[in-house]
C-alpha positions, 0 to 999 in steps of 0.5 A: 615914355613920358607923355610931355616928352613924346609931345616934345618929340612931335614938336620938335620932329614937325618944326624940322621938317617945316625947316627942311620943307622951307630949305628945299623950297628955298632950293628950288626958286634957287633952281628956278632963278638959274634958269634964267637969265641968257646963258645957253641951253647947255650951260650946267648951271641951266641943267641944274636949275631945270632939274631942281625946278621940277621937283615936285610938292610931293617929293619935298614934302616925303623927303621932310617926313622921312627925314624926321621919321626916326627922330619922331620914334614912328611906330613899325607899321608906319615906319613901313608906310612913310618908307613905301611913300617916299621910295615911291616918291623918289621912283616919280621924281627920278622918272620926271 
């Protein structure tokens, strides 16, 4: 491969996942604004707000670099790393 284009598919795989890191924080003070307000402690709305708003810093960030993973054209060995991290990532968030 030539060494510009790899650059190139770094470049653009880092812009996507700020771009997907920024949507997701974006979803979650979405999540945090839904839990106020004065509806009831049920309400699916409020649920749903609570949930989002506990994802943690970790679990964005390892959902924006799996997402890339592909795209950026990993090697194996870190392919394995970022697919251990983000299984480990998702067992937290799920246990949270």
């Amino acid at each position: 491969m030539v060494p510009g284009l790899l650059w190139l598919q770094i470049i653009i795989a880092v812009a996507i996942a700020v771009a997907i890191v920024s949507v997701l924080y974006t979803l979650r003070g979405l999540g945090a604004r839904l839990c106020r307000g004065e509806r009831r402690r049920g309400d699916w709305r409020t649920i749903f707000g609570r949930v989002i708003t506990k994802t943690t810093n970790y679990f964005i960030i390892m959902v924006a670099i799996r997402a890339v993973d592909g795209y950026a054209q990993t090697p194996p060995m870190l392919d394995k790393v970022v697919t251990f991290l983000f299984t480990l990532a998702a067992v937290m968030q799920g246990a949270i």
